[in-house]
TORVO-451512 format. One line per field, with one value per residue (C-alpha): residue number from 1; residue in one letter; x, y, z. Coordinates in steps of 0.2 Angstrom, whole numbers. Layout:
N
pos = [NUM_...]
code = [A_...]
east = [X_...]
north = [Y_...]
up = [Z_...]
This chain:
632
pos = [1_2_3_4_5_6_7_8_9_10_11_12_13_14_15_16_17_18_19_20_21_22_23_24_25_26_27_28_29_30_31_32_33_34_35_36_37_38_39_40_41_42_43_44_45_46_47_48_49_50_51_52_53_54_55_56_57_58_59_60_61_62_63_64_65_66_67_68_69_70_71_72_73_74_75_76_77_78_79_80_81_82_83_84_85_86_87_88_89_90_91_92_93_94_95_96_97_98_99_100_101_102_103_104_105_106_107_108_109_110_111_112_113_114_115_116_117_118_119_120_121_122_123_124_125_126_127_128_129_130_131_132_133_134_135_136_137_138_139_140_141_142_143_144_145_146_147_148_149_150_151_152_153_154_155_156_157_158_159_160_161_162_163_164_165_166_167_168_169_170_171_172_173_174_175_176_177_178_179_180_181_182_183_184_185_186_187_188_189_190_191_192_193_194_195_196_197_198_199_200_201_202_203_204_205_206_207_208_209_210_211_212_213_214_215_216_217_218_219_220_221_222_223_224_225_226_227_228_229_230_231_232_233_234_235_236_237_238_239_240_241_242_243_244_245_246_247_248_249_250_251_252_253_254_255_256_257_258_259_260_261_262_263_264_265_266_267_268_269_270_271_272_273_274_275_276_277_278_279_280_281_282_283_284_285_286_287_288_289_290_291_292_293_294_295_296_297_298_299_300_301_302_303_304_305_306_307_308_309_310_311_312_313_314_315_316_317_318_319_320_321_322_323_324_325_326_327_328_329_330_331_332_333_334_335_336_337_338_339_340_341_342_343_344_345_346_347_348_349_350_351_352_353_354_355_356_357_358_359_360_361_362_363_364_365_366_367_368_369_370_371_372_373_374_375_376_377_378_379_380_381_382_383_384_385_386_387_388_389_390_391_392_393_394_395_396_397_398_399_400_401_402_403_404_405_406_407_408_409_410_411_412_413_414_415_416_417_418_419_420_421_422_423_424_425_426_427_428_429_430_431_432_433_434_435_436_437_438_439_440_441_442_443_444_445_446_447_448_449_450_451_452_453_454_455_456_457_458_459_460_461_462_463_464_465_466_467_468_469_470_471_472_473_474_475_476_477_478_479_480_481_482_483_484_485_486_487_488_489_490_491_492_493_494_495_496_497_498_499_500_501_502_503_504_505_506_507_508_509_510_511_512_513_514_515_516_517_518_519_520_521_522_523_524_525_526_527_528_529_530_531_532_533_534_535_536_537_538_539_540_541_542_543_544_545_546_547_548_549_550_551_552_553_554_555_556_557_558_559_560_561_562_563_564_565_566_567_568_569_570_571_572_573_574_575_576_577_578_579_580_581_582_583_584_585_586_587_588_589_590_591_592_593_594_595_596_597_598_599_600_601_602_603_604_605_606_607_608_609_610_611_612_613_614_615_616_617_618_619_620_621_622_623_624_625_626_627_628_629_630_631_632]
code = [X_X_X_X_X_X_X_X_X_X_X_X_X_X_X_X_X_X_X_X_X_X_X_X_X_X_X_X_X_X_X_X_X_X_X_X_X_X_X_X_X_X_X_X_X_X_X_X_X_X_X_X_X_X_X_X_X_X_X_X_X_X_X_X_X_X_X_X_X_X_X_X_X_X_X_X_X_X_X_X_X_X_X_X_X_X_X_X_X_X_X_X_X_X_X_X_X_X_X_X_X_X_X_X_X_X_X_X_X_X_X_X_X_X_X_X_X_X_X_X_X_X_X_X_X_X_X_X_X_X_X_X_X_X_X_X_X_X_X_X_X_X_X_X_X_X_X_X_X_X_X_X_X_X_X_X_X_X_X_X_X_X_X_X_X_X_X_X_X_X_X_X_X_X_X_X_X_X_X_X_X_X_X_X_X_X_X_X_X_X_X_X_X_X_X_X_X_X_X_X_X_X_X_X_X_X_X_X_X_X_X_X_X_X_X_X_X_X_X_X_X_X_X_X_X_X_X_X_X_X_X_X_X_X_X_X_X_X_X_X_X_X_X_X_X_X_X_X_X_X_X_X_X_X_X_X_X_X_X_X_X_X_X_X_X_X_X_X_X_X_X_X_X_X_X_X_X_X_X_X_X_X_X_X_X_X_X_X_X_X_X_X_X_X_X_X_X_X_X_X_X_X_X_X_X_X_X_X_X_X_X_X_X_X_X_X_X_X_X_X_X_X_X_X_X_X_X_X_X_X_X_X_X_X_X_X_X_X_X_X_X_X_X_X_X_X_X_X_X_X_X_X_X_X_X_X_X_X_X_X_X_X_X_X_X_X_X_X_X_X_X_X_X_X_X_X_X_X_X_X_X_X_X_X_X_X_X_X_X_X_X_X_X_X_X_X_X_X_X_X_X_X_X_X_X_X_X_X_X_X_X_X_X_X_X_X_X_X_X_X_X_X_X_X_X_X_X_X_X_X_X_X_X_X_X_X_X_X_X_X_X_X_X_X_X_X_X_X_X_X_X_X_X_X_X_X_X_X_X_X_X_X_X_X_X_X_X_X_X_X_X_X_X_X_X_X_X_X_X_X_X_X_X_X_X_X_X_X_X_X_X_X_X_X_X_X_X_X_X_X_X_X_X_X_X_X_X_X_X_X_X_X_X_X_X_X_X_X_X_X_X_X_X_X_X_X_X_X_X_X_X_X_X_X_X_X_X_X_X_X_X_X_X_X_X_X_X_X_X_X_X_X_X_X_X_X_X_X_X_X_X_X_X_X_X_X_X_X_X_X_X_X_X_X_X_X_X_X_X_X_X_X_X_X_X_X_X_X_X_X_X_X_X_X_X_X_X_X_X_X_X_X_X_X_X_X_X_X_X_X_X_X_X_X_X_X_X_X_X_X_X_X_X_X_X_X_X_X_X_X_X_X]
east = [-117_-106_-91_-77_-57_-43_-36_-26_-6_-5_3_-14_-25_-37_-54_-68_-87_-95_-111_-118_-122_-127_-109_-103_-98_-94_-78_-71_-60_-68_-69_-68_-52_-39_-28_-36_-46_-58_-46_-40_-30_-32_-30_-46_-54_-42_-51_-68_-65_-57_-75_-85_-73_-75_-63_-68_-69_-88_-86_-71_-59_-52_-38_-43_-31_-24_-39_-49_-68_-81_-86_-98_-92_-98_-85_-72_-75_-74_-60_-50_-54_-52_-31_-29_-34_-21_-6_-12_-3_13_4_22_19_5_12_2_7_-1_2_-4_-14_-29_-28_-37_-41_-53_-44_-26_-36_-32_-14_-23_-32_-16_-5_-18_-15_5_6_22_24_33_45_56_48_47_45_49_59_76_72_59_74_85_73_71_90_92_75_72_56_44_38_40_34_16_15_8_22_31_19_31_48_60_68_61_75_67_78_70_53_43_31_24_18_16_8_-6_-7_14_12_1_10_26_17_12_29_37_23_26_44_51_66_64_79_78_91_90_96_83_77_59_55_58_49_37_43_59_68_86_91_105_109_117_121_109_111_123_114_123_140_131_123_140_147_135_137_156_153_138_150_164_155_147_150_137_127_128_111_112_127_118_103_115_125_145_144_164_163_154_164_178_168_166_183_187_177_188_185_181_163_159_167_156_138_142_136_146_157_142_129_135_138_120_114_126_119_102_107_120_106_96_81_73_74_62_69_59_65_58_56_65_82_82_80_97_108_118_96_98_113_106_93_103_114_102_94_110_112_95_100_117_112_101_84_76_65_59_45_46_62_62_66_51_53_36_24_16_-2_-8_2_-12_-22_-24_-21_-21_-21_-6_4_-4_0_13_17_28_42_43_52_61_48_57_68_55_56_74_67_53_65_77_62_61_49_43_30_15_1_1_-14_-9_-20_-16_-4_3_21_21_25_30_45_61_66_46_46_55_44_31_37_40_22_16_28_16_1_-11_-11_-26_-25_-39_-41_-52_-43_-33_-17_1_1_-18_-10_-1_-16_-24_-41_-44_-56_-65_-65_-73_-62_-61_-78_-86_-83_-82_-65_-55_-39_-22_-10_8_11_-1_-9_-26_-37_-52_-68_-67_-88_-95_-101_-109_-111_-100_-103_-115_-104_-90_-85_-76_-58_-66_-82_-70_-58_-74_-82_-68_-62_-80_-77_-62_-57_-56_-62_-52_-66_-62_-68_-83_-76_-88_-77_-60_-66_-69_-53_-43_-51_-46_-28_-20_-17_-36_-49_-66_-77_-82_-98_-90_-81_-92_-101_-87_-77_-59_-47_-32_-21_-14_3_12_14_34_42_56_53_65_76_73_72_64_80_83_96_84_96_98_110_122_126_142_147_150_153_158_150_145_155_148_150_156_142_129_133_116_107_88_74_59_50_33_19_11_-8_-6_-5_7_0_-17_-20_-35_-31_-41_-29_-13_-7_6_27_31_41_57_65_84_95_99_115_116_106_119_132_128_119_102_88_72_59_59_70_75_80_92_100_107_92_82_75_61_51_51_50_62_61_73_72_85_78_86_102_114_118_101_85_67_53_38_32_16_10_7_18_7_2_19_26_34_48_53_56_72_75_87_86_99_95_97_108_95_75_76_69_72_88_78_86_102_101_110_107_108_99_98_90_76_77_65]
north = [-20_-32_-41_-36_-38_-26_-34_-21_-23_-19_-29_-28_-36_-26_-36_-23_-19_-10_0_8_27_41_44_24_13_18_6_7_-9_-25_-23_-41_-44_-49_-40_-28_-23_-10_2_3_14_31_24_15_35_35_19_25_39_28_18_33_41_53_47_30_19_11_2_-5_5_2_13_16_27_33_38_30_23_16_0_-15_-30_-42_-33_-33_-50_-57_-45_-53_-70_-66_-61_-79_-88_-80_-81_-98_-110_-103_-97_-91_-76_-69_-62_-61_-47_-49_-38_-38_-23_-31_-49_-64_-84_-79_-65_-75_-88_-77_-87_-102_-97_-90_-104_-117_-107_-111_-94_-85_-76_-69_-72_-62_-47_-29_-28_-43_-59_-56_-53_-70_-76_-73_-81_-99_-99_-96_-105_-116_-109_-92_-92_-82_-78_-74_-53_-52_-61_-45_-38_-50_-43_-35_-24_-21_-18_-10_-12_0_-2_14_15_31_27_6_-5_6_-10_-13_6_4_-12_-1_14_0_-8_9_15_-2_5_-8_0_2_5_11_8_18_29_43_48_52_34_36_51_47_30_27_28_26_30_23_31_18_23_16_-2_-3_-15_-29_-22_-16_-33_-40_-29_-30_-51_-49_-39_-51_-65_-60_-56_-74_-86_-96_-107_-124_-127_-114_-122_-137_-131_-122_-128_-124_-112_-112_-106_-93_-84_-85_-76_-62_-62_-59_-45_-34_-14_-8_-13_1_13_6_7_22_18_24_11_15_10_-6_-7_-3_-17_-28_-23_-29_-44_-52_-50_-64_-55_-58_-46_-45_-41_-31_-30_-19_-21_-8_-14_-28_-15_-14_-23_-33_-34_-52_-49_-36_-50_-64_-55_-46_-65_-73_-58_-64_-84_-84_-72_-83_-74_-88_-99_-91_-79_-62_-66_-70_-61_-54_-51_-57_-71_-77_-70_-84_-99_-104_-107_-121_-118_-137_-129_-121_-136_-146_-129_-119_-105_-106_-99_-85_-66_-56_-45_-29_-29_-32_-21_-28_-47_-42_-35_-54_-65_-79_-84_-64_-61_-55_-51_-43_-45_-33_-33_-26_-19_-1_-7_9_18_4_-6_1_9_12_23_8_-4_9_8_-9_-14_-2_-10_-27_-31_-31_-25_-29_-20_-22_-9_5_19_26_24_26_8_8_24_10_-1_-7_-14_-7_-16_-8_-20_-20_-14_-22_-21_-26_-44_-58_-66_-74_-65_-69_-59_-56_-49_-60_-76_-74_-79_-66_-66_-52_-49_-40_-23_-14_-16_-11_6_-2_-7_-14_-32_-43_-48_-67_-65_-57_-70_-83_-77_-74_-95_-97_-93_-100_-117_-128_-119_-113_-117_-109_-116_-106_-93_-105_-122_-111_-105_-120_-128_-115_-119_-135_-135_-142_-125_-119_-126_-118_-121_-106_-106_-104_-90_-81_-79_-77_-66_-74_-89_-89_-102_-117_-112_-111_-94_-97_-102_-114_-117_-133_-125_-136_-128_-130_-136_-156_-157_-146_-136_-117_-112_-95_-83_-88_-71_-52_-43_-24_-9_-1_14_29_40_57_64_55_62_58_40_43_31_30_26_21_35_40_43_29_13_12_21_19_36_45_57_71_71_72_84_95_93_78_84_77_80_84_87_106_104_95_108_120_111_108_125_123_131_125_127_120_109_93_79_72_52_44_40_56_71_74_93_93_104_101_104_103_91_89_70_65_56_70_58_53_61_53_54_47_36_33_49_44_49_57_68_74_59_44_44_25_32_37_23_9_-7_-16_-34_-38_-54_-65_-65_-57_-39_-22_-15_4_11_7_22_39_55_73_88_105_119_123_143_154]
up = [97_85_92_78_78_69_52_47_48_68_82_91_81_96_96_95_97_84_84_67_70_56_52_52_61_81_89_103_110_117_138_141_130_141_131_121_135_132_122_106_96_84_68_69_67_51_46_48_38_24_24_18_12_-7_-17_-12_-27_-30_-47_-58_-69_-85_-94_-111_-120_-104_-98_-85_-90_-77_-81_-75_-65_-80_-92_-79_-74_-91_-95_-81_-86_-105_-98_-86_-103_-114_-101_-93_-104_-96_-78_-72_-84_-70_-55_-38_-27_-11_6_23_22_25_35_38_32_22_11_12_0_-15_-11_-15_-31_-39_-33_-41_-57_-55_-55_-51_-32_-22_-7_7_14_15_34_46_37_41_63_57_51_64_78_68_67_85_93_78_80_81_100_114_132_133_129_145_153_153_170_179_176_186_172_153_140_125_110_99_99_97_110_106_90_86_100_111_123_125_128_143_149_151_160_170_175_178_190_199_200_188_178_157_148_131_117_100_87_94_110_104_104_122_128_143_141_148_163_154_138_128_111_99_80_67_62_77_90_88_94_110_112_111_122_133_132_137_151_156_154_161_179_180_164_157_169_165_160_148_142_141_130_117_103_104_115_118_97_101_115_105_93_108_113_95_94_105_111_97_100_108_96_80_91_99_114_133_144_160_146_146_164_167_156_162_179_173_164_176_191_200_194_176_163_149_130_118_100_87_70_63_71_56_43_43_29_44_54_57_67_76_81_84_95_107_107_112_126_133_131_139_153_157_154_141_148_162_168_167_155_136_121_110_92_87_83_68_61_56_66_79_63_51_30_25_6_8_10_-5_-17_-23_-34_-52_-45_-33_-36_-20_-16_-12_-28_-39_-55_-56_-55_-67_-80_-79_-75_-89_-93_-94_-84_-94_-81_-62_-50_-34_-20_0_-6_-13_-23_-32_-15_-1_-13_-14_-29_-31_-46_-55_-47_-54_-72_-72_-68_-83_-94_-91_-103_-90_-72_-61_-43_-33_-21_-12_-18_-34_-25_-32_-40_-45_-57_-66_-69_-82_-72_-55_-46_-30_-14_2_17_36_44_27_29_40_45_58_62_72_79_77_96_108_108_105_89_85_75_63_60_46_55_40_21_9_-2_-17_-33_-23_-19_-6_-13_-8_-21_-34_-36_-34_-48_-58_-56_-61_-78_-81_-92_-81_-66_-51_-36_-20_-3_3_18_30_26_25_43_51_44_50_68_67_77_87_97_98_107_99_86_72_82_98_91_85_100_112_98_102_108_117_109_121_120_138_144_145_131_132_149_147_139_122_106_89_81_77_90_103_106_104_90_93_80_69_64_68_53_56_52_34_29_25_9_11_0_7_26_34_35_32_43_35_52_59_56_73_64_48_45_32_16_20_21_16_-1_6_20_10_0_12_8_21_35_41_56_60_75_76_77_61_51_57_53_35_34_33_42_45_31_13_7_-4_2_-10_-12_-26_-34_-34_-24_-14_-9_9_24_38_55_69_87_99_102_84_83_71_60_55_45_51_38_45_30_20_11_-8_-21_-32_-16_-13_-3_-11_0_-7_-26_-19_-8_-16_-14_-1_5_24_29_29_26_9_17_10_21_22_33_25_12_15_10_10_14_0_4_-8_-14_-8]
């Protein structure tokens, strides 16, 4: 029995034990975790079938003529290096494209080696920058409340965080609060977030939040004001009301939301009681997300819910900030592109980029626009992706290189939902003919003039230990198999913030809502998938039309029956089946994402590209569309 940890791009990071049997690796989650404890979720069954896998890739490919040829390490090694060689007298002609798909200190040192190359990378997001954002320019800094903090509220607001499918452990911490009789309201476009989860449920439009918030915030004011040591710890807080009182009824009308929706949060809010905020991630998908997150923030500030147990707003933490990466700060890449509006960038970056390595990561199907991203990473001289799997992007390659997967190797791992630090062991070998991402790139620096020498993973492990918010030693851990960091289990207990002045900083702004286009009625969510993460999806379990799911009443109101369809935007179509549930808001179309494209997904191709407020993320959920029936 091996003490393991989750790396894959989930909130739980669960720690696990691991036990080899005939078919793989058995996990089930670590019993003395105090906050994975002893379960984890489905999704780790995905995984297992993902490590032994068919079409799992056990030796390097190279495209020769459009066709793909096995190849030895040796050729592919000194073919890599043979590309650095040519490009690197103007290094910001090699992109790196790096993801979360597979986390840890170890694997993030594929940063270090391409940023010691002066190579070009990437910045904003496609998932969490703009709420990040949002958080530092209200907190001046990415803390909250203990997760576990949440067991000692008297009322859990849930803006928008699917239950059902994300988080197994906030899922049972819920159930919990509501068999304990604490109320949880839910606030969302759709009410299956909600099912078995809720005890109220407050529909809002799509990308709508913030007015709610607001409203929410006036109503909250006007029954008690601000207490003055609230006041105190804010900065201008007299600005900001006049921002409210600006904002006028029209609130209401924009989010959709009912006058006793926001009397019953107000009830919540404006209590002697503390009320817990959870915000999910998809509510900054939005081209105005940052406000959605700022505002719901200054709801639980000026209500007085920061600072206190059982209160606190939780957007969510970062992975990696318990740990130390003295190499990041003495590195830095070129220059950087925007992430999810690459193929543009690639097509005005001067200097041209020349060369791509892409590693955790699938841009061909997770970018916006991802069937120009597609084309624009073929248009390159020479595309590296190292990967399991001949994924969307690995199509476009010129090199794909076969890598070892999470229980292959050793790592330490954080968390972006609670505060512990795990060891990641090594619980079985990896297929024969493939390699860590680690002994790659080591190799690879070998052969290169001069040299790029990577730490060994035991020195990047015991540097990354050495913080000032652990207190363990790599030995340590790898018995025990995590740390809790020292951080207080309330934030902001003084009510001082990470800004210079200390003090907490209240949105400036409100814009109103984006109109909609008459022949794009519908707005399309490309939301968390219940049995995936993300597109890691094993091929032999693809291959069906996606399905999307509509309120009734809107298929009948533009005519459409349940069955096959297209679903059509501005930038394409896509073969789907649609299916009808009540729980949907009308105005909205949910595809659960992740299936590839070149398996019948690919949902992104006909997602455009729209930047949030701040952050640099993709604005998804921003795109509208319409449904055609397909002839039978």
């Amino acid at each position: 029995m091996i003490i393991t940890a989750c790396t894959l791009d989930c909130p739980d990071a669960c720690s696990l034990l691991a036990e080899n049997g005939e078919d793989g690796p058995r996990l089930r989650g670590n019993p003395d975790h105090p906050f994975t404890r002893g379960f984890a979720c489905s999704k780790l069954d995905v995984h297992r079938r993902r490590l032994t896998s068919p079409h799992r890739l056990r030796s390097p490919r190279l495209k020769v003529g459009g066709r793909w040829q096995d190849i030895g390490w040796d050729e592919a090694l000194g073919l890599c290096a043979e590309k650095i060689a040519l490009y690197r007298d103007e290094p910001r002609s090699i992109l790196h494209v790096r993801g979360s798909g597979n986390r840890g200190v170890v694997k993030a040192l594929s940063n270090l080696f391409f940023r010691t190359l002066g190579a070009t990378g990437l910045h904003g997001s496609l998932c969490d920058e703009a709420g990040i954002e949002a958080c530092m320019k209200d907190f001046g800094c990415l803390r909250t409340n203990d997760v576990s903090d949440i067991l000692n509220t008297s009322a859990l607001i849930n803006w928008g965080r699917d239950l059902a499918r994300g988080s197994v452990h906030m899922a049972a911490m819920v159930r919990a609060l509501r068999k304990k009789g604490v109320p949880v309201v839910t606030i969302a476009p759709g009410a299956d977030t909600a099912q078995g989860f809720t005890d109220h449920f407050v529909r809002v439009k799509p990308g709508t939040d913030r007015f709610l918030a607001a409203a929410v915030l006036r109503e909250v004011l006007r029954r008690k004001g601000i207490a003055p040591e609230v006041a105190a710890g804010c900065h201008d807080p007299a600005s900001f009301e006049g921002l409210l009182a600006e904002a006028g009824l029209g609130l209401l009308e924009w989010c959709g939301a009912r006058p006793e929706d926001v009397a019953l949060l107000a009830d919540h809010y404006a209590g002697p009681a503390p009320v817990a905020t959870l915000l999910g991630w998809g509510l900054q998908r939005y081209r105005f997300g940052g406000q959605n997150v700022r505002f719901i923030n200054a709801l639980a500030m000026l209500s007085g819910q920061v600072g206190k147990s059982g209160g606190g707003a939780y957007f969510g933490l970062s992975s990696m900030a318990n740990l130390t990466l003295p190499w990041k700060a003495k590195t830095a890449y070129g220059r950087t592109l925007l992430m999810p509006d690459l193929a543009r960038e690639l097509r005005r970056a001067d200097p041209p980029v020349r060369m791509a390595w892409v590693e955790c990561i699938n841009p061909a199907n997770q970018f916006p626009e991802a069937g120009e991203v597609a084309r624009a990473l073929d248009g390159l001289d020479f595309v590296v992706v190292a990967d399991a799997f001949m994924t969307d992007t690995a199509e476009v390659a010129d090199l794909v290189l076969p890598v070892a997967l999470m229980l292959e190797q050793e790592d330490v791992v954080g968390s972006f939902l609670h505060e512990y630090v795990q060891w990641s062991a090594k619980a079985v070998e990896p297929p024969q003919g493939v390699r860590t991402d680690y002994r790659i790139l080591s190799e690879l620096g070998a052969r290169l003039s001069p040299p790029v020498i990577l730490p060994e993973p035991e020195e990047a492990l015991r540097r990354a230990l050495d913080s000032a918010a652990l207190e363990t030693s790599l030995e340590e851990l790898r018995r025990t198999g995590y740390v809790r960091s020292t951080h207080p289990a309330v934030a902001f207990e003084d009510l001082r913030f990470g800004h210079e002045d200390r003090l907490y900083h209240l949105p400036p702004r409100l814009d109103p809502p984006v109109a909609a286009t008459q022949a794009y009625p519908l707005q399309l969510l490309t939301l968390i998938n219940r049995r995936f993460v993300h597109s890691q999806i094993p091929p032999e379990e693809q291959g069906e039309s996606p399905v999307v799911t509509v309120h009734p009443r809107t298929l009948e109101r533009l005519g459409v029956t349940p069955g096959a369809g297209w679903l059509v935007t501005e930038l394409g179509r896509l073969e789907v089946l649609f299916a009808a549930d009540e729980s949907m808001h009308p105005d909205c179309v949910v595809y659960r994402r992740g299936p590839w494209g070149k398996l019948g997904g690919g949902v992104n191709r006909i997602i455009g590209f729209v930047e949030t407020d701040m952050g640099g993320v993709g604005a998804y959920y921003e795109q509208r569309c319409r449904l055609e029936q397909r002839d039978q």
